[in-house]
C-alpha positions as CSV (number, residue, x, y, z in Angstrom):
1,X,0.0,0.0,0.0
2,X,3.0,2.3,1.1
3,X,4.5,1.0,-2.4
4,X,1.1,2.0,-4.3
5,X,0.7,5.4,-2.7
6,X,4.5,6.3,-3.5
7,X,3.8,5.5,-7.0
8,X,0.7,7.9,-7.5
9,X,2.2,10.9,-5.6
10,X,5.3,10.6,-7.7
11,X,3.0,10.7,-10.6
12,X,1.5,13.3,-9.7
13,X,4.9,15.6,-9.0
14,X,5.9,14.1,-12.4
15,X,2.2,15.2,-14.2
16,X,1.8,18.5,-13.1
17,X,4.8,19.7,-13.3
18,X,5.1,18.1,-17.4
19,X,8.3,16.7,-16.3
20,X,10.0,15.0,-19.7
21,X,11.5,12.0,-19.0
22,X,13.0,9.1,-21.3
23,X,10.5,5.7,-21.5
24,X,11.5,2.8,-20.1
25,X,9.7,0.8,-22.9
26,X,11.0,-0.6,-26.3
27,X,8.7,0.8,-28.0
28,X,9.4,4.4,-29.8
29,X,9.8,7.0,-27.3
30,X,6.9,9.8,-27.8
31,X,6.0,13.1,-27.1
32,X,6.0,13.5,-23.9
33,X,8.3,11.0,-22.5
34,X,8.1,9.4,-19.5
35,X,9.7,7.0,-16.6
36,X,8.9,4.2,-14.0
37,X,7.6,6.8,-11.5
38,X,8.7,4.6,-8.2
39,X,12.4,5.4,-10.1
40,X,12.7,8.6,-11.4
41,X,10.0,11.6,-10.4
42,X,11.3,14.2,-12.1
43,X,-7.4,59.2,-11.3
44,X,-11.1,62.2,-11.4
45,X,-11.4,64.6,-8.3
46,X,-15.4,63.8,-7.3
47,X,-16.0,60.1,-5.8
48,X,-17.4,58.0,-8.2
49,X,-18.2,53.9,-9.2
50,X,-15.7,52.1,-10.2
51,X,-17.7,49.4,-12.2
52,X,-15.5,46.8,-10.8
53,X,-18.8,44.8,-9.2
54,X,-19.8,41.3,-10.7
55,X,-23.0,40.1,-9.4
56,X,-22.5,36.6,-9.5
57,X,-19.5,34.3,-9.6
58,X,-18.9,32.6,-13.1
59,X,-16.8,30.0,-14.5
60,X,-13.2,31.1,-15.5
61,X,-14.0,33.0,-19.1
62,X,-11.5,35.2,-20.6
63,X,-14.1,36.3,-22.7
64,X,-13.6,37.8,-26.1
65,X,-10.8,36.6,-26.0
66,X,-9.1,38.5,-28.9
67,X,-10.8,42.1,-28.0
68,X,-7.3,43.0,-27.0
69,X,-5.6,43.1,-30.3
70,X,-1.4,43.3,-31.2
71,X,-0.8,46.1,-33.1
72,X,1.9,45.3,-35.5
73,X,2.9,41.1,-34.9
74,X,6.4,40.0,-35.2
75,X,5.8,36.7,-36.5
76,X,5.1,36.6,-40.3
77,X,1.6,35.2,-40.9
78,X,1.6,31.8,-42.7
79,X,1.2,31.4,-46.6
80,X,-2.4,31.6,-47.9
81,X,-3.0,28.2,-49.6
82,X,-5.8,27.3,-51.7
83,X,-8.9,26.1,-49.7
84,X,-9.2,22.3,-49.1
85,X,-12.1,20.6,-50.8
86,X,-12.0,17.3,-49.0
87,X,-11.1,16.3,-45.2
88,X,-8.0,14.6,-46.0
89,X,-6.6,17.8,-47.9
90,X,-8.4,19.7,-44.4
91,X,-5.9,17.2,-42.4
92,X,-2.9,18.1,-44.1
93,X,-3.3,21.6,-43.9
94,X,-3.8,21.6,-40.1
95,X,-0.9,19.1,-39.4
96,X,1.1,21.3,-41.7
97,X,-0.1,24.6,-39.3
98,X,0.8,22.5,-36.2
99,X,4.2,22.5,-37.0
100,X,4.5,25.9,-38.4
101,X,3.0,27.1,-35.0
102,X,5.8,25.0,-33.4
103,X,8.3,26.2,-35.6
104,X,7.2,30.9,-35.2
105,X,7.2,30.2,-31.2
106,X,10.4,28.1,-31.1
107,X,12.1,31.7,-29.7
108,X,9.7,32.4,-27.5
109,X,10.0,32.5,-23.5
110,X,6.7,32.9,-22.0
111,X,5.7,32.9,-18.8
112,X,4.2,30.0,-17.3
113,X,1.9,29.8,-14.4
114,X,-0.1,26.6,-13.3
115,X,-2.4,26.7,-9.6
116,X,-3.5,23.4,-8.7
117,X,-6.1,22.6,-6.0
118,X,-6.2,19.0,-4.3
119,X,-9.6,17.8,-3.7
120,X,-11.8,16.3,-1.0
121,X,-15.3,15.6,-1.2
122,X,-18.2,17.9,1.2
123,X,-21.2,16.8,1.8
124,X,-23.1,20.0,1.5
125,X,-20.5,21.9,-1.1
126,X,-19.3,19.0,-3.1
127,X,-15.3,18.7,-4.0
128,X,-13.7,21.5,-2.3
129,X,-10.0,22.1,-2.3
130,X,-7.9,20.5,1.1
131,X,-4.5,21.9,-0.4
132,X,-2.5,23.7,-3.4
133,X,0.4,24.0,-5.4
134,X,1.5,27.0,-7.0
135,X,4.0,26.8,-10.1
136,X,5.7,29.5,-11.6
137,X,8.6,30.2,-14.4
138,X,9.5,30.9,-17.8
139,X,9.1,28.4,-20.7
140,X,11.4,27.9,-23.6
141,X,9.3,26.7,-26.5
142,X,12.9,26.1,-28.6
143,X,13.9,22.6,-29.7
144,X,15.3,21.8,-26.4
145,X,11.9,22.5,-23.9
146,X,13.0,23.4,-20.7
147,X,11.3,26.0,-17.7
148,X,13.3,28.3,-15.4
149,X,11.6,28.6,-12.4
150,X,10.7,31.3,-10.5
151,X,10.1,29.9,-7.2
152,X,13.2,27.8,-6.4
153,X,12.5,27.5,-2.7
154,X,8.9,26.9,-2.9
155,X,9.6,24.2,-5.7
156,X,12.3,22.3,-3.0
157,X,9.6,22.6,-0.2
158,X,6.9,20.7,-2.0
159,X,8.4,18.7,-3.5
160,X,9.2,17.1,0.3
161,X,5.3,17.5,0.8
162,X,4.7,15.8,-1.8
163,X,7.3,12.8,-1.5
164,X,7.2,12.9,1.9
165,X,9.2,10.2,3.8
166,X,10.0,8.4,1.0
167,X,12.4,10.8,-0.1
168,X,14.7,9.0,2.1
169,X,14.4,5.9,-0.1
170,X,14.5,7.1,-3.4
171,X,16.9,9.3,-5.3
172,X,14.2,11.6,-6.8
173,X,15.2,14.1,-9.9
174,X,12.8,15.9,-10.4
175,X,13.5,18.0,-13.6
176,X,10.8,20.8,-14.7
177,X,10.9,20.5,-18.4
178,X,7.8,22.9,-19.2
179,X,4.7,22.1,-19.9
180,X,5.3,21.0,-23.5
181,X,2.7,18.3,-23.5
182,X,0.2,20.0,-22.9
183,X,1.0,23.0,-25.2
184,X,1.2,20.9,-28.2
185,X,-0.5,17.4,-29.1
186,X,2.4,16.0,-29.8
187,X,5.9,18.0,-30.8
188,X,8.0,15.5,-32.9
189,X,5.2,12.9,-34.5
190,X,2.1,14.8,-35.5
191,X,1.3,13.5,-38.2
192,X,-0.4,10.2,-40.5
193,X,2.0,8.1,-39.5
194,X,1.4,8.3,-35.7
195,X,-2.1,9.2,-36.0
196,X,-5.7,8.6,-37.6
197,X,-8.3,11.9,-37.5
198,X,-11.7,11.1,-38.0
199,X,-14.3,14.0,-38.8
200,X,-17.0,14.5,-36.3
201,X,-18.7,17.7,-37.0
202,X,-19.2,21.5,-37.2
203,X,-19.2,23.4,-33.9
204,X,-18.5,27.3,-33.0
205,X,-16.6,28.3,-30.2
206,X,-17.6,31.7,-29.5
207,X,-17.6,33.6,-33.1
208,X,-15.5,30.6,-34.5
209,X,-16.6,27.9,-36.8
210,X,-14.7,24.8,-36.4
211,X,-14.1,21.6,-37.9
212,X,-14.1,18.6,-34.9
213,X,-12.0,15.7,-35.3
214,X,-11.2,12.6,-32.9
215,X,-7.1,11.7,-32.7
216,X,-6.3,8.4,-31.8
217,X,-2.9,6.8,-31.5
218,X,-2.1,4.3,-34.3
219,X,-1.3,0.9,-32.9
220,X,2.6,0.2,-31.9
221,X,3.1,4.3,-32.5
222,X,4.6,4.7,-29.3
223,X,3.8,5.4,-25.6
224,X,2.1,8.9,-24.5
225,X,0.4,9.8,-27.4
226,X,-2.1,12.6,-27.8
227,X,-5.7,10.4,-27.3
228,X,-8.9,12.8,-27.7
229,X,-10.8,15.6,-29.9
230,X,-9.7,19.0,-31.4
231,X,-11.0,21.7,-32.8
232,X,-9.8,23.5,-36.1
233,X,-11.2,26.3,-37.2
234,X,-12.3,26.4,-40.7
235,X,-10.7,29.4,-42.5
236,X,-6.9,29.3,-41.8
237,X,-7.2,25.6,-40.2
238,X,-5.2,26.5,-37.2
239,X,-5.8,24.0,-34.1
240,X,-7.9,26.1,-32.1
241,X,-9.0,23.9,-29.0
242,X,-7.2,20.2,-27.8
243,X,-9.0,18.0,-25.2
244,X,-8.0,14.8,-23.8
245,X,-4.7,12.9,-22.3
246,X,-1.9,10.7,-23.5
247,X,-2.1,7.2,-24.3
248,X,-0.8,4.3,-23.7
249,X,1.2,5.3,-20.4
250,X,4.5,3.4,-19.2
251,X,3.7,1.4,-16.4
252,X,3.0,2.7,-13.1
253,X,2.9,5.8,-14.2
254,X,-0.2,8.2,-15.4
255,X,-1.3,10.7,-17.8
256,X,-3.7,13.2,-16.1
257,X,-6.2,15.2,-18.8
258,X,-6.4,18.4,-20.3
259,X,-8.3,21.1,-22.1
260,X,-6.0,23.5,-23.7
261,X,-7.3,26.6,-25.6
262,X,-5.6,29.3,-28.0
263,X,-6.3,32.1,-29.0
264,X,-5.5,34.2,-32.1
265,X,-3.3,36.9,-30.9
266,X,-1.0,37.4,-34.1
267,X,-2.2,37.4,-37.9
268,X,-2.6,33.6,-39.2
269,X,-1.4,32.0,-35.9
270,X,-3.1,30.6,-32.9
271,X,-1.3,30.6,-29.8
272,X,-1.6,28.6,-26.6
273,X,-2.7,30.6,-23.8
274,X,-5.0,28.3,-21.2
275,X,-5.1,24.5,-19.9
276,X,-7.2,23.6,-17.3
277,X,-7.3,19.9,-15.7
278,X,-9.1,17.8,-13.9
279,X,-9.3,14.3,-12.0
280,X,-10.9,12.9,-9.5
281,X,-14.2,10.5,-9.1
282,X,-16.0,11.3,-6.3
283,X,-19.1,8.9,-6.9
284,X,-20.7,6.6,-4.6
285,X,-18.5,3.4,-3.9
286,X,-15.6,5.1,-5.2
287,X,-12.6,6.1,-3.8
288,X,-10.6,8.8,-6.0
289,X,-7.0,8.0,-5.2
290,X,-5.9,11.6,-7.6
291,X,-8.3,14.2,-7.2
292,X,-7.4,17.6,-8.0
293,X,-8.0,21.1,-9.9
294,X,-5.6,23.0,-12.1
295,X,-5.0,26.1,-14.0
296,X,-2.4,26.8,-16.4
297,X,-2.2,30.1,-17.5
298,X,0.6,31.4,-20.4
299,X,1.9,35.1,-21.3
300,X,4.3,37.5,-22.2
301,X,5.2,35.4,-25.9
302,X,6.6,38.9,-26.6
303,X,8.8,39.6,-23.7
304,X,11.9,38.8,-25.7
305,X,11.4,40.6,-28.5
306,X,9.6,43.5,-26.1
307,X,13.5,45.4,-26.4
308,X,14.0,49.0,-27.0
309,X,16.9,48.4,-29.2
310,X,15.7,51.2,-32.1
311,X,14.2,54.1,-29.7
312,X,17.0,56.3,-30.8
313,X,16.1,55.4,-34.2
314,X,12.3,56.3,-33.4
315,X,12.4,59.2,-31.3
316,X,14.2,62.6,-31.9
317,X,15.2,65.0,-28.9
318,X,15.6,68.3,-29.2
319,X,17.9,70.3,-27.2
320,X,15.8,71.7,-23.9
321,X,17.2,73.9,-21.1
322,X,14.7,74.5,-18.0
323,X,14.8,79.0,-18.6
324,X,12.6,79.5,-15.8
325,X,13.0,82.0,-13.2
326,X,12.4,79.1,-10.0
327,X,14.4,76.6,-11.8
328,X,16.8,75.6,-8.6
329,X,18.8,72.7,-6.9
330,X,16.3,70.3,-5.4
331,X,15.6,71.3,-1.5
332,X,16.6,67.7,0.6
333,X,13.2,66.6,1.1
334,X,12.7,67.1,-2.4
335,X,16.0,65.2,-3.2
336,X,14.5,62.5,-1.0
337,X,11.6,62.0,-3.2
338,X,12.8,62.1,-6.2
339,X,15.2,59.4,-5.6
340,X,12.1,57.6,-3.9
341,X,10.5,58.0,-7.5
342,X,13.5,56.7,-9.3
343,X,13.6,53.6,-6.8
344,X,9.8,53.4,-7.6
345,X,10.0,53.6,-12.0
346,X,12.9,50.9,-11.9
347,X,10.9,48.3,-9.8
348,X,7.7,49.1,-12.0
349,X,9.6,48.9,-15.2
350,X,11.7,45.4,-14.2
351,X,8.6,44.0,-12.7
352,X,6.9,44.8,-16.2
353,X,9.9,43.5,-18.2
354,X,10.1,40.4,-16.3
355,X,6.4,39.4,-17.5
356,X,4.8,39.8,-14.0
357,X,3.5,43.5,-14.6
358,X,0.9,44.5,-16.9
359,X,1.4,47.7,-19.0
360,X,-0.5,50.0,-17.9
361,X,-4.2,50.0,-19.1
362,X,-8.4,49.9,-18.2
363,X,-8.1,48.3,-15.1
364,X,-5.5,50.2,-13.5
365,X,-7.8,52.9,-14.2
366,X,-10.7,51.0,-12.5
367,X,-8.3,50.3,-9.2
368,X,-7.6,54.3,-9.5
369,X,-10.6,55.9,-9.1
370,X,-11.2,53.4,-5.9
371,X,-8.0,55.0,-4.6
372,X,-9.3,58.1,-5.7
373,X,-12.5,58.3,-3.7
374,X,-10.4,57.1,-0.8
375,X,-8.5,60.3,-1.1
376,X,-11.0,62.4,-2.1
377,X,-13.1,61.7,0.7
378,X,-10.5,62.0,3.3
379,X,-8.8,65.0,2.1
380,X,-5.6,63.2,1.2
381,X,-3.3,65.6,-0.5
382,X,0.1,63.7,-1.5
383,X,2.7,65.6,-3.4
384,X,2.9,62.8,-5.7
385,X,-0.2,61.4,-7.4
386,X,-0.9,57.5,-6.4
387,X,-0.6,54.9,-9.1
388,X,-1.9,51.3,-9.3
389,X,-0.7,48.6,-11.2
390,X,-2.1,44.6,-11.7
391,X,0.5,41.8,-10.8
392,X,-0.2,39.3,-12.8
393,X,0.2,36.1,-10.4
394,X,-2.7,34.2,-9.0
395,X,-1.5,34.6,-5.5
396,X,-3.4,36.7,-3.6
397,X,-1.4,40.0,-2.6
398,X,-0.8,44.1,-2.2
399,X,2.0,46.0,-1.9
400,X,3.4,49.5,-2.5
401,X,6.6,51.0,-3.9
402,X,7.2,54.6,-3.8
403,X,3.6,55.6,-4.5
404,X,2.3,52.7,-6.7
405,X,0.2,50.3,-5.5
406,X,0.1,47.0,-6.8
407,X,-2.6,44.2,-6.6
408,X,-2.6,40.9,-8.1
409,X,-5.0,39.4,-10.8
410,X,-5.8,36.4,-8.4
411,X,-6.5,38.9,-5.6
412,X,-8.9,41.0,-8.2
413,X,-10.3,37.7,-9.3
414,X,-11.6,36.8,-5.8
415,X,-13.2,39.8,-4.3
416,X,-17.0,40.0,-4.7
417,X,-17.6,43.6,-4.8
418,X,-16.2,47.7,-4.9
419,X,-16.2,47.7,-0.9
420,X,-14.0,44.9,-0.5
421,X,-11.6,46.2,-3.5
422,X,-11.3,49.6,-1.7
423,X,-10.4,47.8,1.9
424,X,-7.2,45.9,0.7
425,X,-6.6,49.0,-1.6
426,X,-6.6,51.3,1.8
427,X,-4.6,48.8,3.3
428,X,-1.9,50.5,0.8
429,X,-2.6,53.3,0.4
430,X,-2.4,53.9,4.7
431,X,1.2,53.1,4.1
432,X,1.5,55.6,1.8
433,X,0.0,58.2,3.8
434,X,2.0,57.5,6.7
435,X,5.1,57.3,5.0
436,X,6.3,53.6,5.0
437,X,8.4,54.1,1.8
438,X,10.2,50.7,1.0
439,X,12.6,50.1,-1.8
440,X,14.6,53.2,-1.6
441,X,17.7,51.2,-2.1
442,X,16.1,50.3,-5.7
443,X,17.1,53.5,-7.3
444,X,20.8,52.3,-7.6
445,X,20.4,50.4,-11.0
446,X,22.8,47.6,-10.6
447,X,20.4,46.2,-8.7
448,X,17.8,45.8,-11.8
449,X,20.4,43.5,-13.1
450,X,19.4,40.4,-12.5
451,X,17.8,37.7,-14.8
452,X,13.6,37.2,-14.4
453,X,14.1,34.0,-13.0
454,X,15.7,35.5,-9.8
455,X,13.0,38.2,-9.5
456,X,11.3,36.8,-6.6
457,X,14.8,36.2,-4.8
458,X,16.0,40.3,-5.7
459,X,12.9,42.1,-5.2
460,X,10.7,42.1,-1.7
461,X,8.2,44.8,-0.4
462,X,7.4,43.9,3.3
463,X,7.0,45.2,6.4
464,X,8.0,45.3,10.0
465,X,5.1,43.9,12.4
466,X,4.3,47.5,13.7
467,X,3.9,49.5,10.2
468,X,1.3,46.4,9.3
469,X,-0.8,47.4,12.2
470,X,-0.3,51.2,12.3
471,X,-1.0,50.5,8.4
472,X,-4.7,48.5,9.1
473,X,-5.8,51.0,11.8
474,X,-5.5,53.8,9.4
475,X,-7.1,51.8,6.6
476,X,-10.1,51.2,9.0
477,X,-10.4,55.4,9.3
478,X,-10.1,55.6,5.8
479,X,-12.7,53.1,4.4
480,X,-15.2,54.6,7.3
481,X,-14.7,58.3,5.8
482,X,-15.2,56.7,2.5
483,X,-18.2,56.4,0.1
484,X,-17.7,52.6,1.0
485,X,-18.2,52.7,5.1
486,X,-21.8,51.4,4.3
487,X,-20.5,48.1,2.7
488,X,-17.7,47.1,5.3
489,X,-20.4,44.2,6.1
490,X,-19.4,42.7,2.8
491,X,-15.9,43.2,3.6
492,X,-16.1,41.4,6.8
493,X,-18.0,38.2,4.9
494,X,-14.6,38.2,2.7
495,X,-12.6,38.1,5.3
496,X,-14.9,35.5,7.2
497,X,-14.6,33.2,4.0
498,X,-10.8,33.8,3.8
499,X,-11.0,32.6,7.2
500,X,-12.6,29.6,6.1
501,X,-10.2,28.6,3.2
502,X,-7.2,29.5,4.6
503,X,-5.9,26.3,6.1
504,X,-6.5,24.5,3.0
505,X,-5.1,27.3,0.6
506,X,-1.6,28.2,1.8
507,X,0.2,28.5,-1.6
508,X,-2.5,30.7,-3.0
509,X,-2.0,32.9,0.5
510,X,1.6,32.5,0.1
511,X,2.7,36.0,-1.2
512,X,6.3,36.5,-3.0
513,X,7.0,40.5,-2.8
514,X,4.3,42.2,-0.2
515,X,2.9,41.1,2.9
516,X,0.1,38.0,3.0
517,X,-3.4,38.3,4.1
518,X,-3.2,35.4,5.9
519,X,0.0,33.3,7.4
520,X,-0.6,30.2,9.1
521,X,-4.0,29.6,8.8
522,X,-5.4,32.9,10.0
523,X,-6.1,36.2,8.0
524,X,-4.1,38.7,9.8
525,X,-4.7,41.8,7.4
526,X,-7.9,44.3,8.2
527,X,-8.6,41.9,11.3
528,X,-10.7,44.7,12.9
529,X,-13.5,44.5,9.9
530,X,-13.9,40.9,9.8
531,X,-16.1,41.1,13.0
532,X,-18.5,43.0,11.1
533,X,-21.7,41.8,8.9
534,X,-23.3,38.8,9.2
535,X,-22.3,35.2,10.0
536,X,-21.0,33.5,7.1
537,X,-23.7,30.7,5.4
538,X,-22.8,29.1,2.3
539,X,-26.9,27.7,2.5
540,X,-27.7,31.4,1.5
541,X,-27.8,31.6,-1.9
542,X,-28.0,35.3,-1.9
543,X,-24.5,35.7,0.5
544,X,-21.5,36.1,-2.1
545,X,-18.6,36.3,0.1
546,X,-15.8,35.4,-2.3
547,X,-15.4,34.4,-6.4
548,X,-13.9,31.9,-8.0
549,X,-10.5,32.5,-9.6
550,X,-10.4,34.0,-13.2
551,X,-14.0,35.8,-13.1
552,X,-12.7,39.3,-13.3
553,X,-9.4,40.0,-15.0
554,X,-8.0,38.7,-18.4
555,X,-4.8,38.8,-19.3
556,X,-4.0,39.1,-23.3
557,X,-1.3,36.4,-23.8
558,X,0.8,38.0,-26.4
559,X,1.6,41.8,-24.9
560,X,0.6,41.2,-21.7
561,X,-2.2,43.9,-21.5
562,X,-5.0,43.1,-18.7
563,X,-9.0,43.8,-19.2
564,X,-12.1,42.8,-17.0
565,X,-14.1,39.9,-18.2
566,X,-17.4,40.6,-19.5
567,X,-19.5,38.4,-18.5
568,X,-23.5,38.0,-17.9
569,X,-24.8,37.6,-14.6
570,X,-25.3,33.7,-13.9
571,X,-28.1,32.8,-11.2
572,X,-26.7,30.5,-8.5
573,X,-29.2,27.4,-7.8
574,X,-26.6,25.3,-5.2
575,X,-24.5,26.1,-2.4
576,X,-21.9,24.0,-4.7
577,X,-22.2,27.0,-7.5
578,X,-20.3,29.6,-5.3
579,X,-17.2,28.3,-5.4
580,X,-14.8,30.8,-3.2
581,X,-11.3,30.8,-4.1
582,X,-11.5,28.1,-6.3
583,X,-9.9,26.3,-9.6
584,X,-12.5,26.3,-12.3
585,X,-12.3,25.3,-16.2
586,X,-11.7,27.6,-18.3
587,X,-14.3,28.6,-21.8
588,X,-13.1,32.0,-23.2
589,X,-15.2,33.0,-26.4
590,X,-12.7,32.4,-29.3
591,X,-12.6,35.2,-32.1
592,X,-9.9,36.3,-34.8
593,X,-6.9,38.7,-35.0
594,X,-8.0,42.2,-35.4
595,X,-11.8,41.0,-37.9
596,X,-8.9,39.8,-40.8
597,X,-9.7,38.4,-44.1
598,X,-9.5,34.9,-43.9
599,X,-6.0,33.3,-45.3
600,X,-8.6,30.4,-47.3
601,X,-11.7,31.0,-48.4
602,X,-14.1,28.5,-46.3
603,X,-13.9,25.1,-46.6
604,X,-16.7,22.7,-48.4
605,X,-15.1,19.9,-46.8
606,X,-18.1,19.8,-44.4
607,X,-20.0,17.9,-47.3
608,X,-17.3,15.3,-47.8
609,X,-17.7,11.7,-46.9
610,X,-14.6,10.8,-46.1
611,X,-13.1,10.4,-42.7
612,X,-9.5,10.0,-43.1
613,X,-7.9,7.4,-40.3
614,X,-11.1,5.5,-40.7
């Protein structure tokens, strides 16, 4: 039994994490590879709405998914070809786009970001998460996959949850190679020879037409091949959608499944942007021995080519000399905060260069106007103007530097209303006011130089015990001179529900630059408000205390640019349909680049009888 559970919690490490690793079998090795796992386991001056609040928690959807368009794309757009008349001619053409997709990304280095949930069953709210995982690096989609992470220590650390005692038995290598498998169907062998497609039917996928097909491995092809269904959509026959596993797996190992989605970002190409999984039975008489959650979220495809090698070439400057009659050396306390401001553009501008900071855009200005009624309302008068800015990480955190604030996506994600936006924002902006400047020391630019990998290990925004409290007290003041102080109920049911999850979602309240809202189990941020409102009761359907994750912000894939998520209002019928801090799929509403002319006229293939594979 010790043996069995070994196996399956090494397969697990192995799964998640995509690890490559060479087969053990005589058969042909495949894409991806794999090894015995009990071996190897590898701002405006009047208050006003922010139109931040979504009624009704929702399934992840980064909906229109292509509303935020590249300007210009570096990639040269595929060769219009004549359009196919038959599905054989509709299988070649897609194969042939597979591997040109493979072939325009093999010099990109995206980010990477997967946030996994464990499972255990509830009687009255179904599978809810009992622990988490958090991944994070940068993914080289060259010849040679491989992943730097971010997170080296947090990588070491579970790892030993994970393996637990057994670690002492077994030499474990555990060797992240990306996520390659599930990016692609299959990297080296996609093709006839490995594969038969058979034509199912015509579907849309938000403004998309696609042709379906079912993939199956061909017999003795090799282990882990792509087993399941895609989607191609019918004007440039790009592989829009891939869901299913691999197939056969090496013994005692597993294959976990996937539904990955792209989205067209770049004329003629579709690129891989979201893969959600899921296992776990949790049926009567059945005991699910892997049962967990996870969402895999890629971005920043143009980071490396993001360089600002030809501004000289691009921008003329004229000779300018300051004539007027003040014109002066800077005063000390002025010196002061200008260098604060220097320390406070080079974090902003490494953070955004490193793929963890979105450009500035519509819902920083959202996340102002919050700050802004804070100020306005409590005659706040800084010499600097406050800026906020979206991490782009799951993990739910705040911090400041200089005067930016900085919230992440996740934390966005989560919070159920406007009031409970403005409390972790005032949380902030207190530390502002009161003049706990951090990061000072970043205004000497040798210490920008350091590769994105080592972010998290060069960069760190909290602080001491006493500013956190004198911080949360004047937050408190703030929120009840606000337009808010009549909503700080709904901020204490947020807090409640935190409460709740906590235990069971330490990587997610795990933060990497700022202080957490929880540590060890217990929310420790704003702990005056969550006293207030009601008692929390997931049997009222009407009490929204928290969201899933992914139900407000989107994140465009290519540039890095974030949006909200529009979304209709969904009615909840269950307890089960509230979800709080949780892992769901993910459906975004698929349409193309910029409303382009198609590369192919559409396809008449639909009307052909033949199924090639068959």
């Amino acid at each position: 039994m010790r043996t069995s559970n070994w196996i399956l919690t090494a397969a697990l490490l192995v799964s998640v994490s995509a690890a490559a690793q060479q087969a053990t079998d005589s058969q042909p090795p495949a894409q991806p590879q794999t090894t015995d796992a009990a071996q190897t386991a590898q701002p405006s001056q009047q208050p006003a709405p922010a139109q931040a609040q979504q009624p009704a928690p929702t399934a992840s959807q980064p909906a229109d998914a292509a509303a935020s368009q590249v300007p210009a794309a570096t990639i040269a757009p595929p060769a219009t070809v004549a359009a196919p008349t038959t599905m054989d001619q509709v299988v070649n053409l897609f194969i042939e786009r597979e591997h040109g997709l493979i072939k325009a990304l093999a010099t990109r280095t995206p980010v990477v970001e997967t946030y996994l949930q464990n499972l255990t069953a509830d009687p009255q709210l179904g599978p809810v998460p009992s622990e988490d995982h958090y991944f994070l690096g940068r993914l080289d989609m060259g010849e040679n996959i491989d992943r730097k992470d971010y997170l080296k220590e947090q990588e070491k650390n579970m790892q030993q949850r994970l393996l637990g005692g057994f670690q002492k038995l077994y030499k474990v290598q555990y060797q992240p190679m990306g996520f390659s498998w599930m990016v692609y169907a299959d990297r080296t062998d996609f093709d006839r020879e490995h594969y038969d497609f058979r034509y199912v039917r015509r579907e849309f996928l938000g403004d998309v037409r696609c042709l379906v097909f079912d993939v199956t491995p061909k017999p003795k092809s090799g282990r882990g091949r792509f087993l399941g269904r895609l989607w191609v959509e019918d004007q440039g026959f790009n592989i829009v959608r891939l869901n299913g596993t691999y197939y056969p797996a090496p013994r005692n190992s597993y294959f976990f499944h996937m539904d990955s989605w792209r989205l067209n970002l770049i004329p003629g190409y579709w690129v891989p942007s979201f893969i959600y999984s899921e296992e776990g039975d949790f049926s009567a008489g059945v005991k699910s021995k892997v049962a967990f959650k996870a969402q895999t979220r890629i971005w920043g495809y143009d980071l490396k080519k993001g360089g600002k090698d030809d501004e000289l070439t691009n921008i003329r400057v004229d000779s300018v000399q300051d004539s007027s009659a003040t014109a002066q050396d800077a005063s000390p306390l002025q010196a002061e905060r200008v260098w604060q401001q220097q320390a406070e553009d080079n974090v902003v501008e490494r953070l955004t260069s490193a793929g963890l900071l979105a450009p500035e855009g519509d819902v920083d200005h959202i996340l102002q106007t919050v700050v802004n009624n804070l100020e306005v309302t409590n005659n706040i008068d800084l010499p600097r103007p406050v800026r906020t800015r979206v991490l782009l990480t799951a993990p739910l955190e705040t911090f400041s530097v200089g005067n930016t604030i900085v919230i992440s996506r996740g934390l966005v994600d989560v919070l159920p209303d406007e009031a409970s936006l403005a409390a972790v924002l005032s949380h902030e902006l207190a530390h502002i006011v009161l003049g706990h400047n951090l990061g000072s020391k970043f205004a000497f630019n040798d210490r920008m130089l350091f590769s994105d990998d080592a972010t998290y290990q060069n960069l760190g925004f909290k602080h001491i015990p006493e500013e956190e409290t004198a911080a949360d007290k004047k937050a408190v003041e703030l929120l009840k001179n606000s337009p808010y102080a009549q909503k700080l109920d709904n901020v204490g049911l947020f807090l409640k529900a935190l409460q709740q999850r906590a235990g069971s979602l330490n990587a997610l309240l795990t933060t990497h630059l700022g202080n957490p809202l929880a540590e060890g189990g217990q929310v420790n941020r704003l702990v005056a408000l969550s006293t207030q409102g009601p008692a929390l009761d997931n049997s009222k359907l009407d009490q929204i205390a928290a969201l899933p994750l992914g139900g407000r912000v989107k994140v465009n894939p290519w540039d890095d640019k974030a949006e909200m998520v529009k979304t209709a209002p969904v009615a909840i019928t269950s307890a089960r349909d509230k979800m709080p801090f949780e892992v769901t799929p993910f459906f975004p509403r698929l349409s193309r680049y910029g409303g382009n002319a198609p590369t192919t006229a559409p396809t008449t293939a639909a009307n052909s009888t033949t199924n090639p594979g068959n």
